[in-house]
Every structure is written in C-alpha cells, then in structure tokens.
Backbone as numpy.savetxt, mean C-alpha at the origin, in Angstrom:
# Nx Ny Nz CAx CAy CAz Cx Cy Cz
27.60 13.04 6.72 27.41 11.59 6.58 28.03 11.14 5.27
28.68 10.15 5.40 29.45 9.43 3.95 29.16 8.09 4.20
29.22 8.05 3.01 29.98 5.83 2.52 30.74 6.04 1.71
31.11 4.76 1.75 32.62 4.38 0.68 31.87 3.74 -0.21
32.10 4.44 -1.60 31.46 3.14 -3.02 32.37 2.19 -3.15
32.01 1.35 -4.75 33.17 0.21 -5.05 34.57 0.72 -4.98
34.54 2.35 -5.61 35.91 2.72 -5.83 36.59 3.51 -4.35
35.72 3.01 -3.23 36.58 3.63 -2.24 36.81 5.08 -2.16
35.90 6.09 -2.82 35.37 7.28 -2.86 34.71 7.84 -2.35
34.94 8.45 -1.02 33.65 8.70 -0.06 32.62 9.86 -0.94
31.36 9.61 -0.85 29.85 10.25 -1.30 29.10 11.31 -0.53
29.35 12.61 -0.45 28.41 12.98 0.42 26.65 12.95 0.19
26.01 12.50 0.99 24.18 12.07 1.14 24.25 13.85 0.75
23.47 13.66 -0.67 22.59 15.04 -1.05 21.42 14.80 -1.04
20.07 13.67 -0.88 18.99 13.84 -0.66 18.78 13.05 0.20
17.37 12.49 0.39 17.22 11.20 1.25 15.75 11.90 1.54
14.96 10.66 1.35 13.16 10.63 1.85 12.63 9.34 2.38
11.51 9.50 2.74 10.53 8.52 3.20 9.58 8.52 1.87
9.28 7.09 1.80 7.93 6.80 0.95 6.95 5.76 1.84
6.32 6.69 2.38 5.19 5.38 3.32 4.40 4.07 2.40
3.97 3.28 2.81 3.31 2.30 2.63 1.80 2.77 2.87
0.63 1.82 2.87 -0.32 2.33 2.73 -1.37 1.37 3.24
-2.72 1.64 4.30 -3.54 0.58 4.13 -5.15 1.25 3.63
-6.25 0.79 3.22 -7.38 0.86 2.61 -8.27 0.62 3.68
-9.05 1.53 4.36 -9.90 1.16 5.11 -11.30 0.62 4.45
-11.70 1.23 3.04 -12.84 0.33 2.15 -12.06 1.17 1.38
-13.13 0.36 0.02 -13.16 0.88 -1.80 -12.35 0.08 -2.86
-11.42 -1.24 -1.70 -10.86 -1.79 -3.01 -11.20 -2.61 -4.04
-11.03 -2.22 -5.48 -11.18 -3.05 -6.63 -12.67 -2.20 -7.01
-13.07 -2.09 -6.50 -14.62 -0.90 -7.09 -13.73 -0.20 -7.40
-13.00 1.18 -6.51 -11.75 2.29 -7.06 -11.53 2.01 -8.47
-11.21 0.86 -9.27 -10.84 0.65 -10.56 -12.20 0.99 -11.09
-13.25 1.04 -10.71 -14.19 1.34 -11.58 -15.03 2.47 -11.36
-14.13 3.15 -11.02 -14.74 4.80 -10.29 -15.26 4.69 -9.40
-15.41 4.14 -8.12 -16.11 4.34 -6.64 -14.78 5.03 -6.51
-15.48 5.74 -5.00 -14.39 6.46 -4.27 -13.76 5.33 -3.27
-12.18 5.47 -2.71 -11.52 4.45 -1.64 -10.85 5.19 -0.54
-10.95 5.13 0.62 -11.03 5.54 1.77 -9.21 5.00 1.93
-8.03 5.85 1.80 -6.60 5.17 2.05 -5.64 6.12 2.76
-5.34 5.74 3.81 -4.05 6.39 4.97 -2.62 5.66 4.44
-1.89 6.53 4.81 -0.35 6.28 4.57 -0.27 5.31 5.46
0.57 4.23 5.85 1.12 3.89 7.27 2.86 3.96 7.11
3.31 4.98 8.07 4.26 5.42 8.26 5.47 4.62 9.12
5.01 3.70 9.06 5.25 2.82 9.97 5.98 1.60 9.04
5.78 2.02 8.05 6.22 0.46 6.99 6.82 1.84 5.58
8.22 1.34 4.70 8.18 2.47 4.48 9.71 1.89 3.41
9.79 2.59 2.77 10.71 2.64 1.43 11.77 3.51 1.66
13.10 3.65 1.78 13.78 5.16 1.95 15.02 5.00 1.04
15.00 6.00 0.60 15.56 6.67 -0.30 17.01 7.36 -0.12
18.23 7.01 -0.20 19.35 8.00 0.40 20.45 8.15 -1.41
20.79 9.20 -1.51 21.36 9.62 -2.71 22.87 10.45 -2.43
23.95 9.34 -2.58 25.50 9.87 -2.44 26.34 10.28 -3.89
25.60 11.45 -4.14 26.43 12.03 -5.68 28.01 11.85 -5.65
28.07 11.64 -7.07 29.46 11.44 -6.89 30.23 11.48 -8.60
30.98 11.40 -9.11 31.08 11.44 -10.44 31.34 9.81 -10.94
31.41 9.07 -9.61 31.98 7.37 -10.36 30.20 6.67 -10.69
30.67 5.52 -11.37 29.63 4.84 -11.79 28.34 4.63 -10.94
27.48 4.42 -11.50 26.18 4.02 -10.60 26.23 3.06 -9.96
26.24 2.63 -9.09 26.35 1.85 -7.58 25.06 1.84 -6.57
24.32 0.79 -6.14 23.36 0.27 -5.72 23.49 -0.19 -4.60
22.83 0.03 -3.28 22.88 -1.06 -2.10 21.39 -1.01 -1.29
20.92 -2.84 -0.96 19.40 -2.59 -0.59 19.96 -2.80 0.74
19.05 -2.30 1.86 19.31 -3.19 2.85 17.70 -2.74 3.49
17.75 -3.23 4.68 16.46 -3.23 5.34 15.48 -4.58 6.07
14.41 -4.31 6.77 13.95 -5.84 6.76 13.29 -7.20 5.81
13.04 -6.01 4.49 12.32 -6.69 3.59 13.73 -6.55 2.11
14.48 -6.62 2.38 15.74 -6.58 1.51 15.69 -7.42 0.24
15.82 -8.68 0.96 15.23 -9.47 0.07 14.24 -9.48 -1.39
12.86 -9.05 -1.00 12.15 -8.91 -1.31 12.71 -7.74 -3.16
13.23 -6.86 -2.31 13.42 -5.84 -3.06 14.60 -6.36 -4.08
15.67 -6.80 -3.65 17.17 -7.30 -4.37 16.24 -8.28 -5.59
15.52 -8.65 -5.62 14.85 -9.90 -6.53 14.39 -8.52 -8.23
14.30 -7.58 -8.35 13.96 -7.04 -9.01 13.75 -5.55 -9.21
14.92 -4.82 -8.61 14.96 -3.22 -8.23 15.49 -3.01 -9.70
16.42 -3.84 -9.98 17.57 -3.26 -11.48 16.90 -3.40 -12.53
15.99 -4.30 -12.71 14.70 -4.26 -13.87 13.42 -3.31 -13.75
13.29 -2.70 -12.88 12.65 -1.62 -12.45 13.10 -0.43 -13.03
14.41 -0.16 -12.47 15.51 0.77 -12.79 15.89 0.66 -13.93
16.01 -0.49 -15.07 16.12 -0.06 -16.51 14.64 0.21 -17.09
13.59 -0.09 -16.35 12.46 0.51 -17.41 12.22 1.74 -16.75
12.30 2.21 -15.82 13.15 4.49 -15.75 13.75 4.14 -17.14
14.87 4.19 -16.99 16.28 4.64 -17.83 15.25 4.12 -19.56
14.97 3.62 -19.66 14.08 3.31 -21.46 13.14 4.48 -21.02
12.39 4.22 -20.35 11.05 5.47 -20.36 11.51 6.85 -20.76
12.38 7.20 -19.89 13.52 8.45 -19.89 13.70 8.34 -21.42
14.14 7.47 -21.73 15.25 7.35 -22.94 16.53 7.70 -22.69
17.10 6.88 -21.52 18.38 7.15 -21.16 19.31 6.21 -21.04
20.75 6.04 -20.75 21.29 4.53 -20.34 21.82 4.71 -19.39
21.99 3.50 -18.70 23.05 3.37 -17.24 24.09 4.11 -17.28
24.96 4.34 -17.74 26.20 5.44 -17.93 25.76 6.75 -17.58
24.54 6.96 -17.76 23.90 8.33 -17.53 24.19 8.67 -15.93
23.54 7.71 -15.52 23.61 7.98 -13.81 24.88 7.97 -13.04
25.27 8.52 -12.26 26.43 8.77 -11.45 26.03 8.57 -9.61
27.21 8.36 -8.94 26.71 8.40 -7.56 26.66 6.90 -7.36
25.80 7.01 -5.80 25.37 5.44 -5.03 23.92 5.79 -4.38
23.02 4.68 -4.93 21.79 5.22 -3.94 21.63 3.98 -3.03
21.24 4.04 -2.15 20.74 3.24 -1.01 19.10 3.27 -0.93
19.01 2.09 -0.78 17.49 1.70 -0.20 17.34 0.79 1.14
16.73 2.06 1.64 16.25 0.44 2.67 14.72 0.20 2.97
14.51 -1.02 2.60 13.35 -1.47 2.39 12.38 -2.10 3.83
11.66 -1.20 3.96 11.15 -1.60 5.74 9.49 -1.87 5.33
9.18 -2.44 3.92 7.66 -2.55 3.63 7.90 -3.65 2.95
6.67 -5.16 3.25 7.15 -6.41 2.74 6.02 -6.16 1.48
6.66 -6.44 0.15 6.33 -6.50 -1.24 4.92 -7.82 -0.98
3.75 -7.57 -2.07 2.55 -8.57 -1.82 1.73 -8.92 0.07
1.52 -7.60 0.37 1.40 -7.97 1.33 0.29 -6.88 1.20
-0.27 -5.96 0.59 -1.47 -5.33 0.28 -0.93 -3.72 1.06
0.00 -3.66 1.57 0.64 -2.19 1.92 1.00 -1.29 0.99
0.94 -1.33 -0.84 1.41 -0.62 -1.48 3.09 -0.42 -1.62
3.73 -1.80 -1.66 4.79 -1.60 -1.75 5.39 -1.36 -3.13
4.84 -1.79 -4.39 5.22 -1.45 -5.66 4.91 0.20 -5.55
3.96 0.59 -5.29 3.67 2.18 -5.21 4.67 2.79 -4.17
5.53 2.36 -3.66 6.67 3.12 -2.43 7.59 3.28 -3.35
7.96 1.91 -4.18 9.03 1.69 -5.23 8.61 2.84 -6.62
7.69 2.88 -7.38 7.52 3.55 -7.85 7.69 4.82 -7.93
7.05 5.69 -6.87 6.92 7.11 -6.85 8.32 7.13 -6.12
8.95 6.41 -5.10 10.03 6.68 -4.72 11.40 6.99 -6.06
11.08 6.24 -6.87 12.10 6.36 -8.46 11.85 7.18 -9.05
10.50 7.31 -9.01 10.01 8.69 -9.55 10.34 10.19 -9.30
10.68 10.21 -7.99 11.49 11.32 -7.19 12.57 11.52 -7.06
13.30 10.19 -6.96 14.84 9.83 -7.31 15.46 10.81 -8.83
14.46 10.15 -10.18 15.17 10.43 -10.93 14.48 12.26 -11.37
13.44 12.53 -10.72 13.14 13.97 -10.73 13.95 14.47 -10.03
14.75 14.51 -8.86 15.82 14.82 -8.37 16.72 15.33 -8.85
16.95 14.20 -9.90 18.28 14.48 -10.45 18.26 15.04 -11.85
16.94 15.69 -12.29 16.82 16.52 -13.42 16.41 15.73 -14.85
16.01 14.34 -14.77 15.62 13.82 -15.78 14.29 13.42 -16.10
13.70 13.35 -14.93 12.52 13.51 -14.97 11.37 14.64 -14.83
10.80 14.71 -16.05 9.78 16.52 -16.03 8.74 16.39 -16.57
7.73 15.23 -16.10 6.29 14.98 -16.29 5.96 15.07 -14.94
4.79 14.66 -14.79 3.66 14.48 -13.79 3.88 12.99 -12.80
4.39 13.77 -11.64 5.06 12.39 -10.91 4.03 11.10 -10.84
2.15 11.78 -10.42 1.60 10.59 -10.43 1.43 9.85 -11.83
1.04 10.61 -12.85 1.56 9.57 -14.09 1.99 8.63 -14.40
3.47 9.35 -14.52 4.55 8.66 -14.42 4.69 7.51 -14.01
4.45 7.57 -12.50 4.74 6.49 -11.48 3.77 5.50 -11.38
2.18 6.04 -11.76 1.20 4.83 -12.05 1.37 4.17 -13.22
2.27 4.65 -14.54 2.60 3.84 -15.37 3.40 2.69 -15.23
4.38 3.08 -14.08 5.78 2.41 -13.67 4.74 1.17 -12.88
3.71 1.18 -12.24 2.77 0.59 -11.18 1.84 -0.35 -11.71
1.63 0.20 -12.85 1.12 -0.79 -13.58 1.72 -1.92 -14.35
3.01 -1.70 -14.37 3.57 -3.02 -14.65 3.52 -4.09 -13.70
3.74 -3.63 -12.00 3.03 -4.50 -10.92 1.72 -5.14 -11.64
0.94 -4.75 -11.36 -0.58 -4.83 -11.46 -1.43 -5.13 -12.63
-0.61 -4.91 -13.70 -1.37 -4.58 -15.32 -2.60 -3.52 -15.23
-2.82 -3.15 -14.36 -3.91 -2.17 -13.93 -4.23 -1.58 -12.56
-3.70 -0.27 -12.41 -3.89 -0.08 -11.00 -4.97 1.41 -11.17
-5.82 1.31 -10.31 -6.21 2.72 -10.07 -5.63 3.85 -9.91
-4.50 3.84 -9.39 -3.78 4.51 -9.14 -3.68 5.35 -7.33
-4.60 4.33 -6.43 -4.79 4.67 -5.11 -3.45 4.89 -4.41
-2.86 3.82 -4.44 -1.74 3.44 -3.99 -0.61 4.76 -3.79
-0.26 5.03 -5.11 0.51 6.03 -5.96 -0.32 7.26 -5.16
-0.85 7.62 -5.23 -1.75 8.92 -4.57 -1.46 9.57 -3.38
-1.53 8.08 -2.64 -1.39 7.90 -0.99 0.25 8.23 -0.79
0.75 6.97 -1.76 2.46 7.37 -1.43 3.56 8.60 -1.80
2.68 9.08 -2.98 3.37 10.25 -3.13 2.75 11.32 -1.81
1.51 11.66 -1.87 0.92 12.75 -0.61 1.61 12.67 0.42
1.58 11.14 1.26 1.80 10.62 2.26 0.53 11.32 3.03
-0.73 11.51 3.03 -1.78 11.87 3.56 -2.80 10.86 3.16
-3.41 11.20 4.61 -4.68 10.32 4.44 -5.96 11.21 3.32
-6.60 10.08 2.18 -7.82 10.99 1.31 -8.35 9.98 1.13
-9.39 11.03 0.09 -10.61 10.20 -0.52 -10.31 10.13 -2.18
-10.07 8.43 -2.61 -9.08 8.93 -3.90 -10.74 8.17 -4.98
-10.24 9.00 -5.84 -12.03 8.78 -6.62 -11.13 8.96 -8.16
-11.21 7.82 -9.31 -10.04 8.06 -10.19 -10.83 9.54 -11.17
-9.73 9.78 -11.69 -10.23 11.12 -12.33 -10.10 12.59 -11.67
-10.39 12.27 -10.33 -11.10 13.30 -9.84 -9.91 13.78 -9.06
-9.66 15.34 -8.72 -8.72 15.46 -7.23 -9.06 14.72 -6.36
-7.79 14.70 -5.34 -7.74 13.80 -4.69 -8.68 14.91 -3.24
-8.73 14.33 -2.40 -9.88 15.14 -0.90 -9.27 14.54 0.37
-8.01 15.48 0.55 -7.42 15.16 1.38 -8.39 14.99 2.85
-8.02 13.91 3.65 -8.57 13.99 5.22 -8.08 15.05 6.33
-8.63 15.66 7.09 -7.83 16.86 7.60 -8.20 16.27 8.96
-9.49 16.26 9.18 -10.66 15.84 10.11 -10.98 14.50 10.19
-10.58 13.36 10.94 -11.21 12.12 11.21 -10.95 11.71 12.58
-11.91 11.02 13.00 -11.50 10.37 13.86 -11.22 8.74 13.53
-10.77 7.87 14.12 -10.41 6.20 13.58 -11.06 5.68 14.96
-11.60 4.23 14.91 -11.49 3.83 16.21 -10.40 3.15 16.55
-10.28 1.86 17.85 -9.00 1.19 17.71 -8.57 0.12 16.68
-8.26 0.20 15.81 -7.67 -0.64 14.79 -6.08 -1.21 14.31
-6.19 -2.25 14.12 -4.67 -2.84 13.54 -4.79 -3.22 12.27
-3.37 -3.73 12.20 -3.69 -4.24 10.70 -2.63 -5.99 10.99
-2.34 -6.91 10.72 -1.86 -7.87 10.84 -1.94 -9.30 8.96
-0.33 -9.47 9.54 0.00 -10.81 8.30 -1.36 -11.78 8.25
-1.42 -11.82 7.04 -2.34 -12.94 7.62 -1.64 -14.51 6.99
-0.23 -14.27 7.02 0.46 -15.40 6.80 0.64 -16.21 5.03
-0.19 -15.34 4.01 0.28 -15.72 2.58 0.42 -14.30 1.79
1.03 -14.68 0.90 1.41 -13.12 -0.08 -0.14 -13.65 -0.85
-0.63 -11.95 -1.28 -1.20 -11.91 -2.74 -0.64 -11.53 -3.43
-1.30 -11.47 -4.66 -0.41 -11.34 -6.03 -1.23 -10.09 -6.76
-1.54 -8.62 -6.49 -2.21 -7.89 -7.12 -2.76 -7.83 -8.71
-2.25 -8.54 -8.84 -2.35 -8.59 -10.43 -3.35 -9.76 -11.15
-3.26 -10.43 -10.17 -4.07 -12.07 -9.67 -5.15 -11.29 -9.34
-5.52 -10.79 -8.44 -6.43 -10.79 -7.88 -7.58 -9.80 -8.91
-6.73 -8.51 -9.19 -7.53 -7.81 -9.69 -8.19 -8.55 -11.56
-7.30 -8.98 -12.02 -7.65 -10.37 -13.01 -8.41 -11.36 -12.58
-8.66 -11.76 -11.38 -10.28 -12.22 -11.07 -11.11 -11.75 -11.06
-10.97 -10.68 -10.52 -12.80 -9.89 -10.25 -12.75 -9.15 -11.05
-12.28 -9.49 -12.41 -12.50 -8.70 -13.89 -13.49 -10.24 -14.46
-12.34 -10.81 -14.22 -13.11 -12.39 -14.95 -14.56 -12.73 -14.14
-14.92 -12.82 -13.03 -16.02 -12.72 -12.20 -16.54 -11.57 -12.61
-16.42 -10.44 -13.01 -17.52 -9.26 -13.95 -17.76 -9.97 -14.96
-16.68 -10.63 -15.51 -17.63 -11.16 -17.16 -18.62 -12.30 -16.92
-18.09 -13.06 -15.68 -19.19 -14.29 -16.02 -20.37 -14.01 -15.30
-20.28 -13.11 -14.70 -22.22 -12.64 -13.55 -22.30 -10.93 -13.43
-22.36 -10.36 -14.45 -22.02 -8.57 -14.36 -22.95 -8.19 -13.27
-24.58 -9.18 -13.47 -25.22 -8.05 -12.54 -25.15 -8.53 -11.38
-24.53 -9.40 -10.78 -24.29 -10.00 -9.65 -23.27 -8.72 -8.88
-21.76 -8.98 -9.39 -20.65 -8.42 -8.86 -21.03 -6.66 -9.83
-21.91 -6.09 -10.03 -22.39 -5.11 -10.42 -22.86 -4.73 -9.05
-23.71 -5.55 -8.12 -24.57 -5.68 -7.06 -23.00 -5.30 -5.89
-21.95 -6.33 -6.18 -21.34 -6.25 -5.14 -19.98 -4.88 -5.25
-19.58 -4.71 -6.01 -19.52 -3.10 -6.31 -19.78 -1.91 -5.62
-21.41 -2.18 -5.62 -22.59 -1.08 -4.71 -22.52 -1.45 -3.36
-21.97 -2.96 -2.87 -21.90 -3.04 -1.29 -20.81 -2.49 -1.31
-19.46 -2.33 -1.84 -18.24 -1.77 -1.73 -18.10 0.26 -1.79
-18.86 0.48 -2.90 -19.10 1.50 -2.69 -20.06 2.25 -1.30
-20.99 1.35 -1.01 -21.81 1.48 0.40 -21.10 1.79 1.43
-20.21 0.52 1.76 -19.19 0.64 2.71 -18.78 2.00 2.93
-17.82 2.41 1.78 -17.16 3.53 1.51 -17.79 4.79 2.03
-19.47 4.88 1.87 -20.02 6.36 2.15 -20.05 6.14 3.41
-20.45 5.13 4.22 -20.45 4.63 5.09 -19.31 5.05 6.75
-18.42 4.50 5.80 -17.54 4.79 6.78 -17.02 6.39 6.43
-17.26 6.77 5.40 -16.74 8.24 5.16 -17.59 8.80 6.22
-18.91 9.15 6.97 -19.85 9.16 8.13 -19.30 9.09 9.22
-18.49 7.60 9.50 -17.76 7.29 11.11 -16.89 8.48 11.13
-15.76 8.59 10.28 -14.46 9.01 10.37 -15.00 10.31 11.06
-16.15 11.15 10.50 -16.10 12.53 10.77 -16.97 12.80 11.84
-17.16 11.97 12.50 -17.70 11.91 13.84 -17.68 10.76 15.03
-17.95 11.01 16.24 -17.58 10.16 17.20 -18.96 8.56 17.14
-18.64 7.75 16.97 -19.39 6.60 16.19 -19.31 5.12 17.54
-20.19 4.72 17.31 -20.44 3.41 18.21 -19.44 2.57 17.38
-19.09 1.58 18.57 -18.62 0.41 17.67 -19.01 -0.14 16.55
-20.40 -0.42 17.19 -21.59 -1.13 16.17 -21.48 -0.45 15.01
-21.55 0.36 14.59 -21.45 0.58 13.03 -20.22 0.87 12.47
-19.36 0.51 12.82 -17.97 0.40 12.39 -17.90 -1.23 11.81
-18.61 -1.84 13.05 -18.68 -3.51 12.76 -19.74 -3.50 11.15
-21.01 -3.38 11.10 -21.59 -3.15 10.30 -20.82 -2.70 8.74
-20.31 -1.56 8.89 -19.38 -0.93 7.47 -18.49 -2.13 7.28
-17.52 -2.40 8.10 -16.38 -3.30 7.68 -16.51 -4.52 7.71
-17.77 -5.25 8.32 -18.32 -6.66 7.63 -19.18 -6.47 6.30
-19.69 -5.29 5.80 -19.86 -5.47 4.45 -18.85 -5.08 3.43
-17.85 -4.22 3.78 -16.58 -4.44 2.78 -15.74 -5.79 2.87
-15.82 -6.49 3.89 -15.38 -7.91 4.00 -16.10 -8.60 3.03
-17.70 -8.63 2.98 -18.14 -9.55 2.24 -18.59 -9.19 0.74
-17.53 -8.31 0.46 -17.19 -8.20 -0.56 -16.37 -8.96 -1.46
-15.25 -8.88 -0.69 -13.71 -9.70 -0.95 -14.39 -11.28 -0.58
-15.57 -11.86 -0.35 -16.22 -13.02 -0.02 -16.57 -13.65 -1.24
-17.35 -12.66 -1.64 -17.85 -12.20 -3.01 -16.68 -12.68 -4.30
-16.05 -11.96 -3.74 -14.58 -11.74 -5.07 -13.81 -12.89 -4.95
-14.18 -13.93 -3.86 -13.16 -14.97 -4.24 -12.05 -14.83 -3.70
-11.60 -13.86 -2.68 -10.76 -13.72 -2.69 -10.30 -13.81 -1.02
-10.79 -14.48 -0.56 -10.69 -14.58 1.12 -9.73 -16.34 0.83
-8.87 -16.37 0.85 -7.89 -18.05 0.71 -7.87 -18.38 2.39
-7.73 -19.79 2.23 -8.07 -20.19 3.63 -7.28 -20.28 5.05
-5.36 -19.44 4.60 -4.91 -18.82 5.20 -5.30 -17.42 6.35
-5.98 -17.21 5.40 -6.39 -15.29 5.76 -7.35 -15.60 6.71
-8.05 -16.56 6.04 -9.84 -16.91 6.91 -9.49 -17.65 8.25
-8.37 -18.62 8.64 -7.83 -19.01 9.75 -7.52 -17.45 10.46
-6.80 -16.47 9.80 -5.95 -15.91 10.72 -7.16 -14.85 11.41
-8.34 -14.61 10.65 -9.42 -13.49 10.69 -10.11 -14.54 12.30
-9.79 -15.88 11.71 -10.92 -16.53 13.12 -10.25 -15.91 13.79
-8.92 -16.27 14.03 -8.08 -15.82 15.31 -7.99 -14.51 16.21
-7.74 -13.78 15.15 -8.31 -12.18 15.26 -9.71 -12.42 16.25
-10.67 -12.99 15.87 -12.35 -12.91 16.49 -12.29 -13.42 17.62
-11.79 -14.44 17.50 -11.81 -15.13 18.77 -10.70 -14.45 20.35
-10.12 -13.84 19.82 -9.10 -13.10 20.81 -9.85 -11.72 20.97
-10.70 -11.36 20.41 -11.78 -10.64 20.80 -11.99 -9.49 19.82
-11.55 -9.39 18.27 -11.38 -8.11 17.86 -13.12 -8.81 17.17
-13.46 -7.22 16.67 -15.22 -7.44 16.59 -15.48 -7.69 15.63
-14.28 -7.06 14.39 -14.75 -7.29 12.59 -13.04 -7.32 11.94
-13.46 -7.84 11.27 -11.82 -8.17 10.46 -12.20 -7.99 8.76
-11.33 -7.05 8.20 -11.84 -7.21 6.31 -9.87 -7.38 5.87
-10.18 -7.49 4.65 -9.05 -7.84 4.21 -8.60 -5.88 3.50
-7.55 -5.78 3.40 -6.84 -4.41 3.43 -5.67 -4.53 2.78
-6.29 -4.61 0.82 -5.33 -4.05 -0.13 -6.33 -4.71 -1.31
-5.68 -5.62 -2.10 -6.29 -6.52 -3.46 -6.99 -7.90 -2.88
-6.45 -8.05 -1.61 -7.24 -10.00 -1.24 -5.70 -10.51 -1.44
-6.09 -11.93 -1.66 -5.93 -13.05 -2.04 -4.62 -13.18 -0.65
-5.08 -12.93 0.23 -3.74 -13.02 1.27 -3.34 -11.31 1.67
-2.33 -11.19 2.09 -1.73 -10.05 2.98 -2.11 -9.95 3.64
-2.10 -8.41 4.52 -2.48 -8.14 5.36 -4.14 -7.82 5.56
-4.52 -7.80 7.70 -5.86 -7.72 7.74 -5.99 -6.22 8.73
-6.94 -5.85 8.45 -7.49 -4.72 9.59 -8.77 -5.43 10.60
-8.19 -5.03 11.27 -9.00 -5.30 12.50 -9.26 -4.22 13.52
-10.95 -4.76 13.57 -11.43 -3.72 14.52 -11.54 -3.82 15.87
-11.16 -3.27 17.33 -11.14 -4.10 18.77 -11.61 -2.72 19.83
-13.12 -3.32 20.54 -13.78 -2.26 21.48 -12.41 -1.43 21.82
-13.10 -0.26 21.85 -12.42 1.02 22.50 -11.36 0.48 23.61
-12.18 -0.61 24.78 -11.52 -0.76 26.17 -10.78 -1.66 25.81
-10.76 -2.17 25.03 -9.93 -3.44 24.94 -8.37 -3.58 25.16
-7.72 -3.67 25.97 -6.26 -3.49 25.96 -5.38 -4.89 25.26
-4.66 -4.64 24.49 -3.84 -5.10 23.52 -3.13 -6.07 24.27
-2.42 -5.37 25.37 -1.08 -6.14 26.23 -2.11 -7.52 27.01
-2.86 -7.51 26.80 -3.44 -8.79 27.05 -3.96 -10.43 26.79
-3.65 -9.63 25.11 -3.16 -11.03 24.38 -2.15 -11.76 24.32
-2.62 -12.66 23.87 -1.42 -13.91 23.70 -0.34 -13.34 22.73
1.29 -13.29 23.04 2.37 -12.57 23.20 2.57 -12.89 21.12
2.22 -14.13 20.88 2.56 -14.27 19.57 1.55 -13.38 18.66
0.33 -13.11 18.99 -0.61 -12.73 18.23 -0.26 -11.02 18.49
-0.28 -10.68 19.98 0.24 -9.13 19.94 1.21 -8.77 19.20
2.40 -9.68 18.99 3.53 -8.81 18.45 3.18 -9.04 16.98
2.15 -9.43 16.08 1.81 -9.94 14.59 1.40 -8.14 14.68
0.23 -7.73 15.81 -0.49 -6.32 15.38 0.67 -4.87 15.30
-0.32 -4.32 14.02 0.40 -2.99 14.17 -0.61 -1.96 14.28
-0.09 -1.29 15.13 -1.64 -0.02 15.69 -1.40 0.60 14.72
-2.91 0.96 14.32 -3.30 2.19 13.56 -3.49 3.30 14.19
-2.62 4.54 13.88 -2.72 5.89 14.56 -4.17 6.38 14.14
-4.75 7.05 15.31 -6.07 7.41 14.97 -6.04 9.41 13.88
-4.48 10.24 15.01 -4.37 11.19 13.88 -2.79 10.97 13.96
C-alpha cells in the first residue's frame, strides 16, 4: 500500500491502528473523585492511525466522517507532543493519515482516541519512553483541565473495565449487557464545562452533591451486579434512572437531550441516562429484551447504535 506526499514520493504504510471511542455505562464525574466507573470501548466509532515513513518533511492528511472536527486543531495538539518531547517539527519525517470516524464533544472519548492515539504514534517512532497512560492523560487534560483519566484507560486497553483512579484497572472478562444503544442527542457538550460545574455545585451545597456522588457511586455497584448475571429488566431500569438523576442533579440534562430522552421513551425504550460529562452528547438507552428495533420510525432507528452485549 502507498500514497504520494507533497513531493510526489511514494511512502510505504509501516504502522497503522485503531483507537476506539468509548461509552460509560455509570460513574461519571464521581470517577474524578475516586468512585469506581463502569466503561466499554465502542469499536464502532474510532480514530485511525496510518504512518508512511519516508525521509521528506512531515506531511499531514485528516479524512473521515468527523474530519472536520479534527482539521480545527490536530497541529496544536501535535506541537504540544513536539514541546513535551522537547522536540521540533523538522524532527519528524514521513506522512501520517488520520481518519477520524468519532464526533469530538459528543461524550465518546474522542480527545482520549486523539491522545493515546499520538501517544503511540510518537512511541512508535522512538521518542516517546514514559508511561503511555500518563503521558496521554496529561495531553487529555488540556481537553478537560481535569480528567480522571477513564477515557485514556478504555482507549488505550480497548477493553471493557472497572476504572477506580489510582487503582489497576479490572478488566471485564465476564458480563452480560442487556439490549442497549446509545444515540445524538442533537447538542455538543463541552467536558470541561461540565466537569467545572459540578465542581462549582460541590462548593455551593457539598453535603447535598456529597449525597449525589453516593447515588452515582450506588448506581455503579449496582450495575456492577447486572453485568455478572442474567438480570430482569426492572433493575437495569432502576440502576440507570438513578445514574440519570444524577446528571439531574448536576445540572446537566439541557433541554435538547431532555426532548431527545422523551423520544427515546415514548418509542418505547424503558430508561435513558446521559453517557459521558452531560451537558448534551450522546444517550444510552435501555429497550425490553423483545423489542425489535426495525420497527421504529426510520429517522429515530438510523440515530441508534447497538451496543454489543460481548
């Protein structure tokens, strides 16, 4: 496999990976404060990586469905590598390609695809020789000004765990899921927003959102229970309407998301929570076992994306 760079130099592809995206079934924003968070890769949404060595200048191309997204700020990314490193653009050689198939603010962990994906890039190529999650939650936190580092965990593993900060991570080997999606709920959040609220909401009522914390962490043991055994609906509904009314709690349900969650209910799914930081992205939704999909209304089916159960 080749391309032609600027100089009309064909490249032969010496690496090339996947960096999945990610959704949160509970634990978000508690995780920042040591609860454990329940997070699967989704393989299905995804960052990739292709590397054409070569001795001419460094050369860049995004493409993908979320292209866009990415072209707005990959090269300012890519000079804070090259400072971290302590290196300069001249350093690098070759053409890398991205194609970007995960939409940025949408609660999938797309700064964490970008991250650990650079992170591997430039470990690749021998300049990088720390600790990839480190590293890459440092790079992640410039997203976020503060990330737990869930995200990063999930995308480097690409396995489903139980991420608890500090602690190893507890990979999932054994779960079962019921039927679940995940769907737009038609506005971006802003991770960095969000998690800067329910810091500011800790300062002005601690023992309140102290209280709601413990429903988030609840959730979490909660559903850690379903996964490892065969479970009624009903308490799936139960777990994931109290990690919902969490993010209720947090301010962080905007009246985009809350239209799109009716919609979700009313077309028959049983519980809907929000699945990443809030303030918009994407939703998980929960829908009886029997329920067949191809039966909805054609605009709302093609919004869902199935969640693989293994």
């Amino acid at each position: 496999m080749a391309i032609e760079n600027k100089n009309n130099s064909p490249s032969e592809l010496t690496f090339e990976y996947k960096v999945p995206g990610k959704w949160i079934l509970s634990g978000e924003h508690s995780v920042i404060r040591g609860s454990e968070a329940l997070v699967f890769p989704l393989t299905s949404r995804y960052l990739q990586f292709r590397y054409f060595k070569s001795h001419q200048d460094f050369t860049l191309s995004v493409g993908g469905q979320y292209k866009g997204d990415l072209e707005l700020f990959i090269w300012s990314v890519i000079e804070k590598y090259l400072n971290e490193l302590k290196m300069t653009r001249d350093q690098l050689k070759g053409h890398l390609d991205l194609q970007c198939e995960i939409q940025f603010g949408a609660g999938m962990g797309a700064s964490a695809t970008l991250a650990v994906g650079l992170s591997l890039f430039f470990y690749q190529l021998g300049y990088l020789k720390t600790d990839l999650f480190e590293f890459s939650k440092k790079i992640e936190d410039l997203f976020h000004g503060e990330s737990s580092g869930v995200d990063v965990a999930v995308a480097l593993n690409a396995k489903p765990l139980i991420f608890k900060r500090g602690n190893a991570n507890q990979f999932l080997t054994q779960y079962k899921l019921p039927k679940l999606c995940i769907s737009y709920s038609g506005v971006r959040g802003v991770t960095k927003d969000c998690v800067d609220k329910v810091k500011a909401l800790l300062q002005s009522d601690p023992e309140k959102y102290r209280m709601v914390d413990e429903k988030m962490s609840l959730s979490v043991q909660l559903l850690k229970k379903l996964i490892s055994e065969p479970s009624e609906d009903s308490l799936w509904v139960e777990a994931l309407t109290l990690a919902q009314s969490c993010f209720i709690d947090w301010e962080l349900v905007p009246y985009e998301a809350q239209k799109h969650i009716n919609s979700l209910n009313q077309a028959g799914a049983l519980s809907c929570k929000m699945t990443g930081s809030g303030g918009g992205g994407y939703i998980l939704s929960l829908w009886p076992s029997s329920f067949d999909l191809n039966t909805l209304d054609k605009n709302l089916r093609t919004q869902l994306i199935k969640i693989e159960s293994r």
